[in-house]
PQR file with spaces between the fields and no chain letter, atoms N, CA, C, O and H, PARSE charges and radii, in Angstrom:
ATOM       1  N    UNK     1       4.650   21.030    3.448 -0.4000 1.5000
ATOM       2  CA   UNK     1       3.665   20.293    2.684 -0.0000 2.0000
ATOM       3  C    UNK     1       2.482   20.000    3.606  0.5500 1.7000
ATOM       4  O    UNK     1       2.804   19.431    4.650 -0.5500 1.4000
ATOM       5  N    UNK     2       1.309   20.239    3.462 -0.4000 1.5000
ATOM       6  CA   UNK     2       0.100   19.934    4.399 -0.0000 2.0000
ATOM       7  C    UNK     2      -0.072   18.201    3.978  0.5500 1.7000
ATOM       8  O    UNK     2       0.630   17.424    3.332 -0.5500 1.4000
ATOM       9  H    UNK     2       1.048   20.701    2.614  0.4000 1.0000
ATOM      10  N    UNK     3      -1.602   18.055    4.831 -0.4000 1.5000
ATOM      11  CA   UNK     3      -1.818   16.846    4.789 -0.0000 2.0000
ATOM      12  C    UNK     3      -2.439   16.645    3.494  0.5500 1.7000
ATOM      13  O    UNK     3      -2.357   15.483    3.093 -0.5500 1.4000
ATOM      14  H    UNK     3      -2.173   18.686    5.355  0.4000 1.0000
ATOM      15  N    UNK     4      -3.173   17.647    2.556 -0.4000 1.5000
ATOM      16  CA   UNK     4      -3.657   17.119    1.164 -0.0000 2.0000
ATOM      17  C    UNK     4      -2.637   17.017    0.116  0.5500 1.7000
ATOM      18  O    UNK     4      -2.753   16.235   -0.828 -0.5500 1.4000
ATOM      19  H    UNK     4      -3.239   18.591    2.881  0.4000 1.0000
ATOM      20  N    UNK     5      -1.649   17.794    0.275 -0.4000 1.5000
ATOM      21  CA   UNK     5      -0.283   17.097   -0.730 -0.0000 2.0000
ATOM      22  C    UNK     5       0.303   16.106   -0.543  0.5500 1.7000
ATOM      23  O    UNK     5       1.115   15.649   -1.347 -0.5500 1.4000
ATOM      24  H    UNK     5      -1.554   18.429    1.042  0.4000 1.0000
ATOM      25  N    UNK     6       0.024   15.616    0.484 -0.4000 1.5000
ATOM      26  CA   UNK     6       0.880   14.380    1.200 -0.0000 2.0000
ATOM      27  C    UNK     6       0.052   13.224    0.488  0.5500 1.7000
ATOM      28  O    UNK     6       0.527   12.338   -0.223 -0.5500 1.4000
ATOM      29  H    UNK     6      -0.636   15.988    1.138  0.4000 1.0000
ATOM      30  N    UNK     7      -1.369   13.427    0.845 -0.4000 1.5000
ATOM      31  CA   UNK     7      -2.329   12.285    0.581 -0.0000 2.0000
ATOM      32  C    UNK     7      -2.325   11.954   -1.220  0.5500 1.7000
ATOM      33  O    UNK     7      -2.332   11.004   -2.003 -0.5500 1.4000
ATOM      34  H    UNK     7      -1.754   14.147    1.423  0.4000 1.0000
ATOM      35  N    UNK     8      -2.306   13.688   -1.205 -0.4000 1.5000
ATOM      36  CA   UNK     8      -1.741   13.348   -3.034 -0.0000 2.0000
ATOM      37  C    UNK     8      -1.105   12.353   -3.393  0.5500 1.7000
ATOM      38  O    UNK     8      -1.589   11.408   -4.017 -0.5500 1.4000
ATOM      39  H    UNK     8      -2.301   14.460   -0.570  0.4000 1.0000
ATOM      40  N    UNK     9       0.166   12.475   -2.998 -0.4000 1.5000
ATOM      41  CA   UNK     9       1.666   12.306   -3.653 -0.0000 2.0000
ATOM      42  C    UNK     9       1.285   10.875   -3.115  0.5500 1.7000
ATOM      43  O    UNK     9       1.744   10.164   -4.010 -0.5500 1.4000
ATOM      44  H    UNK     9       0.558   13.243   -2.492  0.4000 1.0000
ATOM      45  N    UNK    10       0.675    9.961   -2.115 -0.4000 1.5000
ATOM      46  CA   UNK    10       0.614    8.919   -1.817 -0.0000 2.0000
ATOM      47  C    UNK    10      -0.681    8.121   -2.702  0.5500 1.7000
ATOM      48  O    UNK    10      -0.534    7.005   -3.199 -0.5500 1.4000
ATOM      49  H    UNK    10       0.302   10.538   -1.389  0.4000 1.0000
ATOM      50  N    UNK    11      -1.905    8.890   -2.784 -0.4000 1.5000
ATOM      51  CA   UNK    11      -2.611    8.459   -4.013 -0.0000 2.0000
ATOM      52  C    UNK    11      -1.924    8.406   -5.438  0.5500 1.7000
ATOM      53  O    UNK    11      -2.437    7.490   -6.080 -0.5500 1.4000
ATOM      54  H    UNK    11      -2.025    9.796   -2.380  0.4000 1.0000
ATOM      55  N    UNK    12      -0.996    9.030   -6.118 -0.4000 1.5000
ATOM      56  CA   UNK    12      -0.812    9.220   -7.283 -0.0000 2.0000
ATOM      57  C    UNK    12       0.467    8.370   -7.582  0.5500 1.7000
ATOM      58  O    UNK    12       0.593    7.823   -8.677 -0.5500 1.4000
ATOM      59  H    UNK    12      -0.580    9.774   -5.596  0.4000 1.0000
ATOM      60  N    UNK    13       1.776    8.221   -6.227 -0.4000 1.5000
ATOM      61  CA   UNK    13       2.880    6.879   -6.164 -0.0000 2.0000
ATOM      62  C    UNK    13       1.750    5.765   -6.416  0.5500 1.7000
ATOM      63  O    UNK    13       1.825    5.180   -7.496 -0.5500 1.4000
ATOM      64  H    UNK    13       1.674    8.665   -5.337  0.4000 1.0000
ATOM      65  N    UNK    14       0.680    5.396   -5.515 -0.4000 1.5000
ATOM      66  CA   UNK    14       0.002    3.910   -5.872 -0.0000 2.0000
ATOM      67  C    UNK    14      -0.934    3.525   -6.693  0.5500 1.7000
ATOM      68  O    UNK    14      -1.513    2.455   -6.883 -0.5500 1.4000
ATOM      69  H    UNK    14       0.619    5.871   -4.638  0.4000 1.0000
ATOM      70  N    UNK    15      -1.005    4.846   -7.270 -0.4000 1.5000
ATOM      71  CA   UNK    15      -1.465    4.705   -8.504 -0.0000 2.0000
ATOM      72  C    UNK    15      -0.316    3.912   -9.728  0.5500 1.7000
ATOM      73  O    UNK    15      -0.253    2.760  -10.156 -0.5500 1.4000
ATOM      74  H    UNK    15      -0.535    5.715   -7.116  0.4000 1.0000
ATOM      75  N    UNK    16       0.258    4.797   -9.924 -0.4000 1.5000
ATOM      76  CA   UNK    16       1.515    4.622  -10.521 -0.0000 2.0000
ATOM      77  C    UNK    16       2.070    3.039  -10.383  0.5500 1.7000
ATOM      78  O    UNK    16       2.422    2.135  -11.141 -0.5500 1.4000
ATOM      79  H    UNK    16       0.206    5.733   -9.576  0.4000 1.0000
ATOM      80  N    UNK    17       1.919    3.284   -8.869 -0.4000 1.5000
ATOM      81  CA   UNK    17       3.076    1.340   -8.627 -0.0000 2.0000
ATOM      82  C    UNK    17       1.574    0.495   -9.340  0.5500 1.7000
ATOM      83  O    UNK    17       1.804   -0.246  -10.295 -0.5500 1.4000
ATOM      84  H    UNK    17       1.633    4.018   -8.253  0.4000 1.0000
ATOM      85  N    UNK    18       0.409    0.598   -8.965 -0.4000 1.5000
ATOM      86  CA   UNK    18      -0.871   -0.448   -9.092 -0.0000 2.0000
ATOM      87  C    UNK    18      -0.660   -0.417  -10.712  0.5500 1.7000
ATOM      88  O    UNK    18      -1.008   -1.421  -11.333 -0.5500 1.4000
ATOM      89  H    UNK    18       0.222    1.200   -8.189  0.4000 1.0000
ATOM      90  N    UNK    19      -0.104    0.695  -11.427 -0.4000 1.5000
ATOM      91  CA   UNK    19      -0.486    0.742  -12.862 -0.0000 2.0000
ATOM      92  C    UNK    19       1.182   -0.263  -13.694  0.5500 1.7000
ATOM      93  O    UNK    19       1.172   -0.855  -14.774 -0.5500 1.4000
ATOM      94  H    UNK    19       0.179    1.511  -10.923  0.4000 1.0000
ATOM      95  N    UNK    20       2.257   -0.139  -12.832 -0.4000 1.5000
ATOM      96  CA   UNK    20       3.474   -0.368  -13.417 -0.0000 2.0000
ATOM      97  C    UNK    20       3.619   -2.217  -12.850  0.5500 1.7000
ATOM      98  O    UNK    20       3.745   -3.208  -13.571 -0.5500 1.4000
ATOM      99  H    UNK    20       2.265    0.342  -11.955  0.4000 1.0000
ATOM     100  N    UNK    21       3.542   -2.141  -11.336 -0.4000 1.5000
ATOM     101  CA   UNK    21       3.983   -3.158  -10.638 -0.0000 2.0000
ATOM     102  C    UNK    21       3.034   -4.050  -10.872  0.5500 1.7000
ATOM     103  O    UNK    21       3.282   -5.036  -11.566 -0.5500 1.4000
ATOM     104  H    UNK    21       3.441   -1.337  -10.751  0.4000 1.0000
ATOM     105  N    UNK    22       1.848   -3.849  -10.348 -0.4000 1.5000
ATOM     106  CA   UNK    22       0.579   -4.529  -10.104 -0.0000 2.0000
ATOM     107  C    UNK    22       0.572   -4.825   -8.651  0.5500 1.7000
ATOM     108  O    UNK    22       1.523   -4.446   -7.968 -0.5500 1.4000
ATOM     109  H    UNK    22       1.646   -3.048   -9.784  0.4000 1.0000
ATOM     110  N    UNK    23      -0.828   -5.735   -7.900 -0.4000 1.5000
ATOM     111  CA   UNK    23      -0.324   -5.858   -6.800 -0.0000 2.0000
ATOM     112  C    UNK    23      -0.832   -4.646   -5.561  0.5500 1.7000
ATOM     113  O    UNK    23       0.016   -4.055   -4.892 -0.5500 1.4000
ATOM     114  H    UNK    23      -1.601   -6.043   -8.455  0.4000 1.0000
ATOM     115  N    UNK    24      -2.215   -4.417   -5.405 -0.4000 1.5000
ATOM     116  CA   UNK    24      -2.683   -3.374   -4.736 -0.0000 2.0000
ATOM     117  C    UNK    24      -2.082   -2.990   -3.381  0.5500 1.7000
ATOM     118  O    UNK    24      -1.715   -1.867   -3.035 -0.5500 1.4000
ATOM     119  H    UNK    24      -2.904   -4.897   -5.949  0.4000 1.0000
ATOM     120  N    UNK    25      -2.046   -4.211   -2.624 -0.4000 1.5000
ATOM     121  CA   UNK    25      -1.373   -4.070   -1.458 -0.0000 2.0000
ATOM     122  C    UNK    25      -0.335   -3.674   -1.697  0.5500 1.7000
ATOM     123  O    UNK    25      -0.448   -2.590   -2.269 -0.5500 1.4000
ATOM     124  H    UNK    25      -2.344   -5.123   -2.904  0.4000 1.0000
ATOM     125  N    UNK    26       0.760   -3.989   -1.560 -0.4000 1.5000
ATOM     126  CA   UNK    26       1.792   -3.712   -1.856 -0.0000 2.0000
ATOM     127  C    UNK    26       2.364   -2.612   -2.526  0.5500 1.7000
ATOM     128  O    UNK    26       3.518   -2.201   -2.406 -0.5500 1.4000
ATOM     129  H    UNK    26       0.851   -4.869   -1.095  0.4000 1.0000
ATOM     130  N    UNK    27       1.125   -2.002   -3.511 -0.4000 1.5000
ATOM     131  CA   UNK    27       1.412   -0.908   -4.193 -0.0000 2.0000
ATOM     132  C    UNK    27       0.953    0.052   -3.111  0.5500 1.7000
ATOM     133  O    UNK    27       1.621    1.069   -2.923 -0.5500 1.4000
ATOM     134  H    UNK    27       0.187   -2.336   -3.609  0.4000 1.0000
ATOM     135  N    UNK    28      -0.107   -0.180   -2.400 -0.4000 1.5000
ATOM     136  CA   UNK    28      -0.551    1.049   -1.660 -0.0000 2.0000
ATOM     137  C    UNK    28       0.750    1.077   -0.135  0.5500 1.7000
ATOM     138  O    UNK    28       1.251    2.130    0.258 -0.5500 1.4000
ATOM     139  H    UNK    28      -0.650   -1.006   -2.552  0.4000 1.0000
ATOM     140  N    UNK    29       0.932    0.270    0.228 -0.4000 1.5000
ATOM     141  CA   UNK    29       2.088    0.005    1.139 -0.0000 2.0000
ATOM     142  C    UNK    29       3.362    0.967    0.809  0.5500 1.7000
ATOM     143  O    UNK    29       3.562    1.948    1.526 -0.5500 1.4000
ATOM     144  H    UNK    29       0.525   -0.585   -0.091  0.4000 1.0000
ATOM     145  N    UNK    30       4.181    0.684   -0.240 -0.4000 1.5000
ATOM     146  CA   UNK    30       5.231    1.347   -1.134 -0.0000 2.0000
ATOM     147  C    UNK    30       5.175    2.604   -1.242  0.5500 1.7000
ATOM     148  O    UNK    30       6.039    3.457   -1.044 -0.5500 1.4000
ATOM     149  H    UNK    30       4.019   -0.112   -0.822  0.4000 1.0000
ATOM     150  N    UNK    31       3.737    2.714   -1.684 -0.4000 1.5000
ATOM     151  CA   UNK    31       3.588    4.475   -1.749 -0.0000 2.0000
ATOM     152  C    UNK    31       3.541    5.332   -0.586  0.5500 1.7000
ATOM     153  O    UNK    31       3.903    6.509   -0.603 -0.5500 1.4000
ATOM     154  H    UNK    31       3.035    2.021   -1.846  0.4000 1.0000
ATOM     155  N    UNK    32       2.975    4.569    0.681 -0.4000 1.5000
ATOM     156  CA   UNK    32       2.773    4.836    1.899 -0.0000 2.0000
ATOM     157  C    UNK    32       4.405    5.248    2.650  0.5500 1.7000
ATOM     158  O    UNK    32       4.891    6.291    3.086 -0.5500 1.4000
ATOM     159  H    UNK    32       2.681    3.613    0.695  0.4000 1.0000
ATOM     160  N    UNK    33       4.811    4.065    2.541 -0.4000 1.5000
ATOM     161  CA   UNK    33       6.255    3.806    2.801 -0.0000 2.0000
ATOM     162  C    UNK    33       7.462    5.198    2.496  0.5500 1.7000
ATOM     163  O    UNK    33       8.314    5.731    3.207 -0.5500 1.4000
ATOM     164  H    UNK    33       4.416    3.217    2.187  0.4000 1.0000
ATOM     165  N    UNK    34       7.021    5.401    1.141 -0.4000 1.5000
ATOM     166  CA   UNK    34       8.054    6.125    0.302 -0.0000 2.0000
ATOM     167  C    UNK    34       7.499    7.506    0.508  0.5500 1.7000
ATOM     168  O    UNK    34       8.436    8.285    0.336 -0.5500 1.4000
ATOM     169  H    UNK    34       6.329    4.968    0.563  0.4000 1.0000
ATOM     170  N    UNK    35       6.493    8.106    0.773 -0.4000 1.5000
ATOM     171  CA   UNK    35       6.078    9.461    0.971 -0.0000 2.0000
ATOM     172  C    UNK    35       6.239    9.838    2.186  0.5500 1.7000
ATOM     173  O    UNK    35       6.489   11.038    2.298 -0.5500 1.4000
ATOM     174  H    UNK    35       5.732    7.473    0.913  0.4000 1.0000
ATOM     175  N    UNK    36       6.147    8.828    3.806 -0.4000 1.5000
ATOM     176  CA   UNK    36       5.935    8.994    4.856 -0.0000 2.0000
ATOM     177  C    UNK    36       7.470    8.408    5.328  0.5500 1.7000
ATOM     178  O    UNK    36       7.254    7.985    6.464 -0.5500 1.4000
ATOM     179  H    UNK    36       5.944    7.853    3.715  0.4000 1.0000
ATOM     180  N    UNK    37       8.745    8.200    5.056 -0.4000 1.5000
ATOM     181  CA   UNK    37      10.066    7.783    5.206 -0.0000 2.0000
ATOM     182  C    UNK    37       9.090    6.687    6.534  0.5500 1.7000
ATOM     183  O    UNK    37       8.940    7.193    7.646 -0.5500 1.4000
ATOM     184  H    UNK    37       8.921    8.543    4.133  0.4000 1.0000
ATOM     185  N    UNK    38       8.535    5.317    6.283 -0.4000 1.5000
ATOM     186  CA   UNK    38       8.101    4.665    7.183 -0.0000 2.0000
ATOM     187  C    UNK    38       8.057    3.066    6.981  0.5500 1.7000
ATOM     188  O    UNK    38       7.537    2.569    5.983 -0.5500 1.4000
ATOM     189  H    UNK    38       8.657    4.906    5.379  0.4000 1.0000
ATOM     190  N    UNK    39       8.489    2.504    7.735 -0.4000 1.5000
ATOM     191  CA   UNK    39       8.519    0.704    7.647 -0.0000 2.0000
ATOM     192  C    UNK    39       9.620    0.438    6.795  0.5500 1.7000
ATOM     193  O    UNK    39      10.467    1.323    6.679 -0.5500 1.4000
ATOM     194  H    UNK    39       8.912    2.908    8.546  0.4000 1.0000
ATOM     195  N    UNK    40       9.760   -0.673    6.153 -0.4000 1.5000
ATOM     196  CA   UNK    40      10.778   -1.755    6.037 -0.0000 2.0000
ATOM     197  C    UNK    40      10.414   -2.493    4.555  0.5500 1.7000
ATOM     198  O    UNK    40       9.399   -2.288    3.888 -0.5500 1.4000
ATOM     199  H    UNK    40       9.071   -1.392    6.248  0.4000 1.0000
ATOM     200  N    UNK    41      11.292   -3.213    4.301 -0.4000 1.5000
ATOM     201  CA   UNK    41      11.131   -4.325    3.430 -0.0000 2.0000
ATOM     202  C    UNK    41      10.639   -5.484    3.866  0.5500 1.7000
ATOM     203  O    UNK    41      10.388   -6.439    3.131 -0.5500 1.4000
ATOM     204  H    UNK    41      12.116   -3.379    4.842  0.4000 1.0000
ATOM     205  N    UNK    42      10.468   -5.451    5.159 -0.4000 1.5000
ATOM     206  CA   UNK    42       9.698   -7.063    5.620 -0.0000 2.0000
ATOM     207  C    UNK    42       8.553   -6.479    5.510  0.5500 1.7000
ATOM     208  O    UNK    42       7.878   -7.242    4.819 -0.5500 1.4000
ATOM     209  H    UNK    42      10.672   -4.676    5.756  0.4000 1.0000
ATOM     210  N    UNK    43       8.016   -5.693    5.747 -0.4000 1.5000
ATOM     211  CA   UNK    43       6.608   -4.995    6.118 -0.0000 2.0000
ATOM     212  C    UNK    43       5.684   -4.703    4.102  0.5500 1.7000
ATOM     213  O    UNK    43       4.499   -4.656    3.772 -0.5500 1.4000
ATOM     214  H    UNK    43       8.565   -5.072    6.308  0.4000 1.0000
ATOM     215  N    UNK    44       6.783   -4.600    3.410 -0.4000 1.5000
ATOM     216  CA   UNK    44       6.950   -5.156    2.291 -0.0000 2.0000
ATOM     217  C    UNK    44       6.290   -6.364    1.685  0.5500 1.7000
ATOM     218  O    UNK    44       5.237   -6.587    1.087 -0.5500 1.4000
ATOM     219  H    UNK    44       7.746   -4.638    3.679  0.4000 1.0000
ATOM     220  N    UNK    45       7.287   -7.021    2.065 -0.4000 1.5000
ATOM     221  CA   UNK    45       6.889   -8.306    1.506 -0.0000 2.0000
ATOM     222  C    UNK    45       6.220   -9.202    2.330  0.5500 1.7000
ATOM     223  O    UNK    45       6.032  -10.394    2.087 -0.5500 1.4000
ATOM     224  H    UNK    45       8.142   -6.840    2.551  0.4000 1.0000
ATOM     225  N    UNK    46       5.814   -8.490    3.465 -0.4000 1.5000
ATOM     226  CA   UNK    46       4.250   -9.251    4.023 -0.0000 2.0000
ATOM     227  C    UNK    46       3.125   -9.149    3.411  0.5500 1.7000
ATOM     228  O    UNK    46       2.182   -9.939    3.368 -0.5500 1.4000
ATOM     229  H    UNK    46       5.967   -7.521    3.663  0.4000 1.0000
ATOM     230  N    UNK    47       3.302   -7.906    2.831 -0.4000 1.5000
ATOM     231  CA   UNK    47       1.893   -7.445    2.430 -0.0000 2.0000
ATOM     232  C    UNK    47       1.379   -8.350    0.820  0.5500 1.7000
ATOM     233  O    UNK    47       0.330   -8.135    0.214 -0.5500 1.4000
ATOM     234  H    UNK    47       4.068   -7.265    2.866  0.4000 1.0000
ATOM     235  N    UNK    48       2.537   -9.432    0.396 -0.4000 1.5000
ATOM     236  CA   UNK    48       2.128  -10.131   -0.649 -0.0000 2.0000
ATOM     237  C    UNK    48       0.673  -10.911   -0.495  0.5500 1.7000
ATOM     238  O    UNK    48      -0.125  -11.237   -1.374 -0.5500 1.4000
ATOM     239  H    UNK    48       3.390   -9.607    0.889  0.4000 1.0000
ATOM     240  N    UNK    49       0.631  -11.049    0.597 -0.4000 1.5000
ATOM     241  CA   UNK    49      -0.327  -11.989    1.412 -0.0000 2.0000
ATOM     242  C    UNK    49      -1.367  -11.516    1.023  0.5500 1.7000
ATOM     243  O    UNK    49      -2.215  -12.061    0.316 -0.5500 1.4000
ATOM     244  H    UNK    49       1.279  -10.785    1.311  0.4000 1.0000
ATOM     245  N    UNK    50      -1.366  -10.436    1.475 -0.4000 1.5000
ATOM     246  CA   UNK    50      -2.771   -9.420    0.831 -0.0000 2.0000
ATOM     247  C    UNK    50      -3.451   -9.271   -0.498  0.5500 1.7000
ATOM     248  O    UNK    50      -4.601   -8.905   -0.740 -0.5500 1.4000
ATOM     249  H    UNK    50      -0.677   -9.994    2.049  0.4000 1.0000
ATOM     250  N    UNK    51      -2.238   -9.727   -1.509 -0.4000 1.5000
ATOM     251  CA   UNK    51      -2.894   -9.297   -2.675 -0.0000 2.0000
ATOM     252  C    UNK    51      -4.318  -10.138   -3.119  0.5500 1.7000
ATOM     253  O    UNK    51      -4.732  -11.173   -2.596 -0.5500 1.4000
ATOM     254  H    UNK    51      -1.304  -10.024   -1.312  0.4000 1.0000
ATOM     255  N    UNK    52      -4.933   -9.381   -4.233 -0.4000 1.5000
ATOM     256  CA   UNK    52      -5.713  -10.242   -4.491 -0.0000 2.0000
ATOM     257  C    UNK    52      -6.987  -10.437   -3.733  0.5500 1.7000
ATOM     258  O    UNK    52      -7.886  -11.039   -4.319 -0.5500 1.4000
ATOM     259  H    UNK    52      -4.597   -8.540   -4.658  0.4000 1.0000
ATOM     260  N    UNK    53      -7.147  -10.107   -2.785 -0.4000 1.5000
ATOM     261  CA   UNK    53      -8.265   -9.970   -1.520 -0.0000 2.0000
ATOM     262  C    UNK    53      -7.787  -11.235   -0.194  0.5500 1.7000
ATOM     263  O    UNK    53      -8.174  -12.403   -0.168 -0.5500 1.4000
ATOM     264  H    UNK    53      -6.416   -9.618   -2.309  0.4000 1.0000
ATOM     265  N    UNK    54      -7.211  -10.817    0.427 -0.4000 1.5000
ATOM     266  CA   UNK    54      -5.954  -11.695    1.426 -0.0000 2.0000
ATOM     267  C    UNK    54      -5.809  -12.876    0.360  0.5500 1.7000
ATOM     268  O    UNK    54      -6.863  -13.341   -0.074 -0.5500 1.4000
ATOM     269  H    UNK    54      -6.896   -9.868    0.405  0.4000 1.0000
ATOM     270  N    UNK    55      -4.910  -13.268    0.017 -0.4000 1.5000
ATOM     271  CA   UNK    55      -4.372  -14.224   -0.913 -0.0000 2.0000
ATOM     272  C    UNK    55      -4.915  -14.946   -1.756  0.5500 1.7000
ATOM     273  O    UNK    55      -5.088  -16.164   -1.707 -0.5500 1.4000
ATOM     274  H    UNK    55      -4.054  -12.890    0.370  0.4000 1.0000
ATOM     275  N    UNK    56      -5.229  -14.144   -2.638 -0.4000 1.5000
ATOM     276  CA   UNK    56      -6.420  -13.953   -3.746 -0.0000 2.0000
ATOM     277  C    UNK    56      -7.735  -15.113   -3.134  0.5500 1.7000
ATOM     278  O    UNK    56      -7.842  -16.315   -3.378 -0.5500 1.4000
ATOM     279  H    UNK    56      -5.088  -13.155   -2.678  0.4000 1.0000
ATOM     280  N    UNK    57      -8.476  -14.372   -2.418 -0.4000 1.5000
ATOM     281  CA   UNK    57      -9.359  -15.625   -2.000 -0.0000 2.0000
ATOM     282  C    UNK    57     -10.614  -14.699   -1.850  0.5500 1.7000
ATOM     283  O    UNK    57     -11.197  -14.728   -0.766 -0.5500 1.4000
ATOM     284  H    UNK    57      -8.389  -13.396   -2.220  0.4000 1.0000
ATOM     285  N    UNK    58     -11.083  -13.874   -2.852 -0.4000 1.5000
ATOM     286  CA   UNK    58     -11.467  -12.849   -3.101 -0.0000 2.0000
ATOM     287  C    UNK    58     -12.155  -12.243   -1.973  0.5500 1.7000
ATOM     288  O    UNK    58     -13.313  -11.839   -2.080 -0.5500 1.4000
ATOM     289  H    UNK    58     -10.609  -13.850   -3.732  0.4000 1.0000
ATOM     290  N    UNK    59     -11.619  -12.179   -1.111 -0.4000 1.5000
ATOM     291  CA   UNK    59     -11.946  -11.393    0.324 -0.0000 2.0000
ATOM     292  C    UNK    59     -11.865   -9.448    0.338  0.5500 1.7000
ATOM     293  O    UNK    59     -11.963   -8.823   -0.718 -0.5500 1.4000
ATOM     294  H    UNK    59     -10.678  -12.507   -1.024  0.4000 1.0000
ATOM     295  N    UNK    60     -11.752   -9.025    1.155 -0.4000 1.5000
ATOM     296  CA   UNK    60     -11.658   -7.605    1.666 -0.0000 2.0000
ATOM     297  C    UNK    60     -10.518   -7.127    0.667  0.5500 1.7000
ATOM     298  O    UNK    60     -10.207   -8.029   -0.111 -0.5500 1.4000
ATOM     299  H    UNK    60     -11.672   -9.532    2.013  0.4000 1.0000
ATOM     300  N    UNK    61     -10.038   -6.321    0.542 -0.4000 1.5000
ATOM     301  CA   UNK    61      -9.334   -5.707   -0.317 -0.0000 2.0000
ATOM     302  C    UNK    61      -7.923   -6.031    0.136  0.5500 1.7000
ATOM     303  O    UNK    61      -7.909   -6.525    1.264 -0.5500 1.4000
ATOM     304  H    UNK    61     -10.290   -5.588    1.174  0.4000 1.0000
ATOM     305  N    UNK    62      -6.918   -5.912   -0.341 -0.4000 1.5000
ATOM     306  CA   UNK    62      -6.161   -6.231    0.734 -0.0000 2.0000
ATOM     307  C    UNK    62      -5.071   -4.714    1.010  0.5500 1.7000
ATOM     308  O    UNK    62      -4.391   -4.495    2.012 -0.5500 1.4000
ATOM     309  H    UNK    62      -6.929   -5.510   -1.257  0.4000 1.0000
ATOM     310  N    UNK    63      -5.181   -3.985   -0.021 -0.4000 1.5000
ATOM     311  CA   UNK    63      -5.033   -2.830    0.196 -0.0000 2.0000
ATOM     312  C    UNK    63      -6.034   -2.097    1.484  0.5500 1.7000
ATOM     313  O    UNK    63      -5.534   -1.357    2.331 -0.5500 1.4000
ATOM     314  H    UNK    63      -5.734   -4.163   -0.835  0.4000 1.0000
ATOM     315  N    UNK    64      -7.155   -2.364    1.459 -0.4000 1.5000
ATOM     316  CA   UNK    64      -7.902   -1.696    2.170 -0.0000 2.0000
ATOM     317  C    UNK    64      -7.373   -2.419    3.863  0.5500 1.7000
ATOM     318  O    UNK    64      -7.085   -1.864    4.923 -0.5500 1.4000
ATOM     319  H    UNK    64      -7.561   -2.965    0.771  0.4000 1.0000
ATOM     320  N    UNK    65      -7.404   -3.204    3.641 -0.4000 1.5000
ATOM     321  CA   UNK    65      -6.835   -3.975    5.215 -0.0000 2.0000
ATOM     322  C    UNK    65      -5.643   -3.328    5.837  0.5500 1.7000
ATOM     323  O    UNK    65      -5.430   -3.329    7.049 -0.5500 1.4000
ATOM     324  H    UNK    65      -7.638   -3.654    2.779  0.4000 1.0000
ATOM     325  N    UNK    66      -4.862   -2.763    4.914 -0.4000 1.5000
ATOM     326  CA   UNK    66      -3.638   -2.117    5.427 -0.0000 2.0000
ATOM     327  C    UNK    66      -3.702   -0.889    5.783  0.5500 1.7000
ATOM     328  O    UNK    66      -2.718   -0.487    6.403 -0.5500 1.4000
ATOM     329  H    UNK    66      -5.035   -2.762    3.929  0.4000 1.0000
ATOM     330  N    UNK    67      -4.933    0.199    5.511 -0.4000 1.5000
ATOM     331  CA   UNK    67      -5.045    1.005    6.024 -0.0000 2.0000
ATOM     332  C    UNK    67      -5.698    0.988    6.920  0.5500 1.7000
ATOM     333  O    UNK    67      -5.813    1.980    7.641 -0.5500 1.4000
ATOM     334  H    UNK    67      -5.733   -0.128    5.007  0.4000 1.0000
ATOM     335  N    UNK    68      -6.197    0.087    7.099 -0.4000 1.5000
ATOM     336  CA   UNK    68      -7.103   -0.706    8.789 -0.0000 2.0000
ATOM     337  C    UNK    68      -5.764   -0.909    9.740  0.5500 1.7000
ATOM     338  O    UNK    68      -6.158   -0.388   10.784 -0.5500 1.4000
ATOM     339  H    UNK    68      -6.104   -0.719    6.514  0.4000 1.0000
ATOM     340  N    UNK    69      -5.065   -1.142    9.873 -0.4000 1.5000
ATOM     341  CA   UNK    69      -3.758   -1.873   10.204 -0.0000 2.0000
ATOM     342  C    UNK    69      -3.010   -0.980   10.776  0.5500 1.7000
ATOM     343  O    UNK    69      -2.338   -0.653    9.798 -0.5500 1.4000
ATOM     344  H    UNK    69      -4.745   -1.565    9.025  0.4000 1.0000
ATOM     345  N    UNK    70      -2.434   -0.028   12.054 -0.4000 1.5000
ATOM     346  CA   UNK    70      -1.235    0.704   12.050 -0.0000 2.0000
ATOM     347  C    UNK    70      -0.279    0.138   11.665  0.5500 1.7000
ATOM     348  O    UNK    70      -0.007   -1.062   11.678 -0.5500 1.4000
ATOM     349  H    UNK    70      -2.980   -0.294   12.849  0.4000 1.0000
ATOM     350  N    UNK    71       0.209    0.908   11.343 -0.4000 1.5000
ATOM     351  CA   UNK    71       1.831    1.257   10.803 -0.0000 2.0000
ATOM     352  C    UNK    71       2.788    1.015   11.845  0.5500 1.7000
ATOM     353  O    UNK    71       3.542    1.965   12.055 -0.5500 1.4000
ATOM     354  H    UNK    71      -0.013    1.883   11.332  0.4000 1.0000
ATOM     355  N    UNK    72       2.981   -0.156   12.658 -0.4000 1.5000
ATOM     356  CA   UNK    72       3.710   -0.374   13.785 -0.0000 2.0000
ATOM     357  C    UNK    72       5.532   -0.443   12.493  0.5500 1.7000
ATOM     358  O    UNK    72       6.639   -0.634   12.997 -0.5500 1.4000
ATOM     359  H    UNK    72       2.368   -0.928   12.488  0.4000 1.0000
């Protein structure tokens, strides 16, 4: 699989979770997570923090912050 099927399958999971779950961060996290076998369930449910624009305080995206962020 190259890197544009990859980016696919990770745009179109957080699509999917943003459209089912709600919850951008977290949706883009999940999809990240689940395409790339990478991080945890704490890494998870940190990212609640984020939603909303860091905890709905209509800031930076909070999806977008996480791709600012390595993937430690």
């Amino acid at each position: 699989m190259d890197i544009e099927d990859v980016v696919k399958k990770i745009r179109d999971l957080a699509y999917y979770y943003e459209l089912t779950y709600h919850g951008c961060s977290q949706c883009v996290l999940k999809a990240m997570q689940d395409s790339l076998n990478i991080g945890n369930s704490l890494m998870f449910k940190a990212a609640t923090a984020f939603a909303g624009g860091v905890a709905e305080a209509g800031e930076i995206c909070g999806a977008l912050i996480e791709e600012l962020w390595p993937l430690a």
